[in-house]
C-alpha positions as CSV (number, residue, x, y, z in Angstrom):
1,X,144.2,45.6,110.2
2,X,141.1,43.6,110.2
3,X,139.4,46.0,112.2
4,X,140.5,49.0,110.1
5,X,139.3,46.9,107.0
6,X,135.8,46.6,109.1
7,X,135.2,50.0,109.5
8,X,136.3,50.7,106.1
9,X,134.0,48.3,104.6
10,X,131.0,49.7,107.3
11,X,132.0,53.5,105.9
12,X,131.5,52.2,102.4
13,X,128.1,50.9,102.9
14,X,126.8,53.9,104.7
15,X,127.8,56.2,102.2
16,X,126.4,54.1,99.4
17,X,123.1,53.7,101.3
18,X,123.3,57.6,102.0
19,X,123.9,57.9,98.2
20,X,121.1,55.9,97.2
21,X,118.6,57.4,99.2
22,X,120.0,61.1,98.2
23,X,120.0,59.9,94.1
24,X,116.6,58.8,95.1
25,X,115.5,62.1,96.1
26,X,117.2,63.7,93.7
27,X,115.1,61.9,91.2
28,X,111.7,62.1,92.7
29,X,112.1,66.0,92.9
30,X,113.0,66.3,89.4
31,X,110.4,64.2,88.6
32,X,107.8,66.6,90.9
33,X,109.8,69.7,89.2
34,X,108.8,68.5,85.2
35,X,105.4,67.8,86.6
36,X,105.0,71.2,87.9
37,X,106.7,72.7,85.4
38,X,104.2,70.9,83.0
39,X,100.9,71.6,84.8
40,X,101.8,75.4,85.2
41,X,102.6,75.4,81.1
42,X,99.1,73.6,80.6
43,X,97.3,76.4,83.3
44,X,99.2,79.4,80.3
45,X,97.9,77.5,77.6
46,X,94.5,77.2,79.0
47,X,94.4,81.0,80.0
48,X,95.7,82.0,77.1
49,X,92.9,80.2,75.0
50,X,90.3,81.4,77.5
51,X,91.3,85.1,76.8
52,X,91.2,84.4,73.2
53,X,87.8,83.2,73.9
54,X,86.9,86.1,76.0
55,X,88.2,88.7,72.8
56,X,86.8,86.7,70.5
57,X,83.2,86.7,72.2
58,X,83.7,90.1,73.1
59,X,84.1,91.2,69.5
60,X,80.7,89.3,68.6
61,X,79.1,91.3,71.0
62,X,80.4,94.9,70.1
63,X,79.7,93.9,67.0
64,X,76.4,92.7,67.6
65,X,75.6,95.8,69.2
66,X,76.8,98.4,66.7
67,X,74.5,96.3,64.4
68,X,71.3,97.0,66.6
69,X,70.9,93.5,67.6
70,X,71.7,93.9,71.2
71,X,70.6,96.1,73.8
72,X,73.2,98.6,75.7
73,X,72.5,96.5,79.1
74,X,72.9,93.3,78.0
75,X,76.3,94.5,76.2
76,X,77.7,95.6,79.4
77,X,76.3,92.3,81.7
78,X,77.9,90.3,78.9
79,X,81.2,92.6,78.1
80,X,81.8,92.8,82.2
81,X,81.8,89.6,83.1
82,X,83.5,88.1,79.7
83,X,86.6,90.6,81.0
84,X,86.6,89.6,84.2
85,X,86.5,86.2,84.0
86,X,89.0,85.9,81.2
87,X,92.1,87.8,83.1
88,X,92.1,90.1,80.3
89,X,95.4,92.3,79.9
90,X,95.6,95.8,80.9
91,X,95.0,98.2,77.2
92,X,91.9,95.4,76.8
93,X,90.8,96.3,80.2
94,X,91.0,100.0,79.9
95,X,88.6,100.0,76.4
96,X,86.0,97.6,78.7
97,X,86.4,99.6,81.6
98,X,82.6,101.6,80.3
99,X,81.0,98.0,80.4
100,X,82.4,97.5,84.1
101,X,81.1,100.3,85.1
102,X,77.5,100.3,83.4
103,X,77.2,96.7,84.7
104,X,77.9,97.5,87.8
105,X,75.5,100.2,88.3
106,X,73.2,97.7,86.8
107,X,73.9,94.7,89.4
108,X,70.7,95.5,91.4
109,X,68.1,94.3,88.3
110,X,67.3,91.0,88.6
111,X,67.6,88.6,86.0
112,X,67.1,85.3,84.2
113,X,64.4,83.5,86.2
114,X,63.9,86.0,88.9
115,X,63.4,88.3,86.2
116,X,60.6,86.2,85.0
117,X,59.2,86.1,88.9
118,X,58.8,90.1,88.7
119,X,55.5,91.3,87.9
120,X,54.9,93.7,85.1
121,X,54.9,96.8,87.2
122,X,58.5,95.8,88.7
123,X,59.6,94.9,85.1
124,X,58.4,98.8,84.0
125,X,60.3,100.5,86.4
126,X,63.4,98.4,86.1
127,X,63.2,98.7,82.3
128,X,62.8,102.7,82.7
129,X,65.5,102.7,85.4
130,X,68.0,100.2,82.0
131,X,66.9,102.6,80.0
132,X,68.1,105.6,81.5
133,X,71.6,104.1,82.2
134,X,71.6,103.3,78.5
135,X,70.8,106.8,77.5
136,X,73.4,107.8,79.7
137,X,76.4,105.4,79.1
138,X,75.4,105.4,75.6
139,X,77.8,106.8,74.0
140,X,80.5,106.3,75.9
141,X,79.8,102.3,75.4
142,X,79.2,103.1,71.3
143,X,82.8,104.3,71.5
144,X,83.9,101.5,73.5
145,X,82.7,98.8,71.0
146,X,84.0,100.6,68.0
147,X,87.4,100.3,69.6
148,X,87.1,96.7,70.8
149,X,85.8,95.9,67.3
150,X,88.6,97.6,65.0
């Protein structure tokens, strides 16, 4: 009987040790689980705010434009890379697709400082070249900031 009572008493341990570890575990995963769960809420809030950014600057700018403060190029540069970087959803997308596209036939130009590097010939013929991609996106991108600003 003692040795019954041995084995019996060896069992119990093991299975308590075996339990412990497990409800260790157990804890430590939902502990990794809330901390997931709560960095992936944080990563929505933080889009969500950046798209609300996004919108928000995007108005400014069609609204900027439509006032004749801003030029047809810069729109698009600004518009394009406002909606890409900000994830925007697909409707929003669709009215700044114009932008995308002007922007992208405009990626060639330089700009900022290597604008400033380009000597006054090279600035002519790139400003002709803006200028005809204005005329002819023009009033597709008028219609496009009306939308985005109603």
């Amino acid at each position: 009987m003692s040795n019954y009572a041995l084995w019996l008493g060896l069992a119990t341990l093991i299975i308590v040790v075996l339990a412990a570890v497990a409800g260790n575990l157990l804890w430590r995963l939902r502990l990794q689980t809330q901390a997931e769960k709560s960095a992936l809420q944080q990563a929505e809030r933080e889009s969500l705010a950046e798209q609300v950014d996004a919108q928000q600057g995007i108005d400014v700018l069609a609204r900027c434009y439509l006032g004749g403060q801003l030029g047809g190029s810069e729109l698009a540069l600004r518009i394009a890379v406002l909606a890409e970087t900000a994830r925007l959803d697909r409707n929003y997308q669709k009215d700044t697709g114009v932008f995308t596209e002007m922007a992208a036939a405009l990626a060639h130009i330089p700009t900022h400082q290597a604008w400033k590097n380009l000597t006054a010939e090279q600035r002519a013929k790139y400003g002709t070249e803006m200028a005809l991609l204005e005329g002819k996106y023009s009033e597709q991108i008028r219609a496009a900031a009306a939308v985005l600003v109603e």
